[in-house]
C-alpha positions in Angstrom: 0.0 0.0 0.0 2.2 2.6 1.4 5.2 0.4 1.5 5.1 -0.2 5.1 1.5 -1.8 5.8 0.9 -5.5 4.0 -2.6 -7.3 3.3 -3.0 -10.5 3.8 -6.0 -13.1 2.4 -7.0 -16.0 4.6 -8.7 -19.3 5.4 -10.9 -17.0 8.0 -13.0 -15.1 5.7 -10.9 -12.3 7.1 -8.5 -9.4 4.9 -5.8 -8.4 8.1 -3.3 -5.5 7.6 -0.2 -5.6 9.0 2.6 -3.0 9.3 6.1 -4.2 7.6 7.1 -5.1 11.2 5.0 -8.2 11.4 2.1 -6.1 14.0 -1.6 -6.7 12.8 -2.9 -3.1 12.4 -7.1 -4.1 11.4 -8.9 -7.1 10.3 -11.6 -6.7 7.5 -14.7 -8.4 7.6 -17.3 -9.3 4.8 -16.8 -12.3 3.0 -18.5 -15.5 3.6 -15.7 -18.0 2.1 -11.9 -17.7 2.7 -10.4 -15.1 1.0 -8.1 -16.3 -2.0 -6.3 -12.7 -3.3 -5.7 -9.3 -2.0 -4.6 -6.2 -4.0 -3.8 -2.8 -3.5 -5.2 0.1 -6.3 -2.2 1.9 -7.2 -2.9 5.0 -5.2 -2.8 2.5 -2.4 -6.2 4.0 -1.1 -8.6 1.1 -1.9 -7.9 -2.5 -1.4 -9.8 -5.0 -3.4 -10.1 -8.9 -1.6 -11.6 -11.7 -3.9 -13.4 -14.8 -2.2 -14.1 -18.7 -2.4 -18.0 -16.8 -1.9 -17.8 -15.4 -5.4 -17.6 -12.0 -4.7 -14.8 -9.2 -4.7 -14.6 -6.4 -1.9 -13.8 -3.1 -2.8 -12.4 -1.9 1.0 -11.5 2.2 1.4 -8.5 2.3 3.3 -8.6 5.5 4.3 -8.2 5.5 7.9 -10.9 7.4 9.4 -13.2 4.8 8.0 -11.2 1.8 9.6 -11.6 3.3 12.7 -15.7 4.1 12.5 -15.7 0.7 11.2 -13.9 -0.9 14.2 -16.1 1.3 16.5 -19.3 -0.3 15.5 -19.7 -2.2 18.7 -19.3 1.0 20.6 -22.6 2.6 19.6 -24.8 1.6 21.8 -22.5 2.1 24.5 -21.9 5.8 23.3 -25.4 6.4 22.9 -26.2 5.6 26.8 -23.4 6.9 28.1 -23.1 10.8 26.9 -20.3 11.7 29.0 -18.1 9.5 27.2 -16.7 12.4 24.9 -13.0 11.4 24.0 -14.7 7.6 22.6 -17.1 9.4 20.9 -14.7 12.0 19.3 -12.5 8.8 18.2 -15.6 7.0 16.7 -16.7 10.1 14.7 -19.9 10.5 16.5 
């Protein structure tokens, strides 16, 4: 992508990224088979995973939208607990 962050396709059903020192940065969710191919567009913005499921993901990898993405399963926690500002500021709320 950026020459320091690496996708990787898997048996999972699971697209991980992982920085050139081996740490996984975000897991990307979607497909219902294992993943058999990842690339990167050449802008390295957008990240395209193909599947055993017949389908091919087209994933934005700009980082604010990993992050809303990976706050998901905060909402309802944010939304009944107000005073929570610096989560909610982190999870674009």
């Amino acid at each position: 992508r950026d020459g320091q962050t690496l996708a990787s396709a898997s048996w999972d059903k699971t697209v991980k990224l992982w920085n050139h020192q081996g740490k996984d940065l975000h897991t990307l969710t979607g497909h219902s088979d294992w993943v058999n191919s990842v690339v990167f567009s050449p802008d390295g913005q957008t990240l395209a995973s193909a599947s055993a499921d017949n389908t091919v993901i087209l994933w934005n990898l700009d980082l604010e939208d990993l992050v809303e993405q990976s706050c998901d399963w905060l909402h309802d926690y944010l939304v009944t607990h107000q005073d929570e500002e610096e989560l909610r500021e982190i999870c674009g709320m």
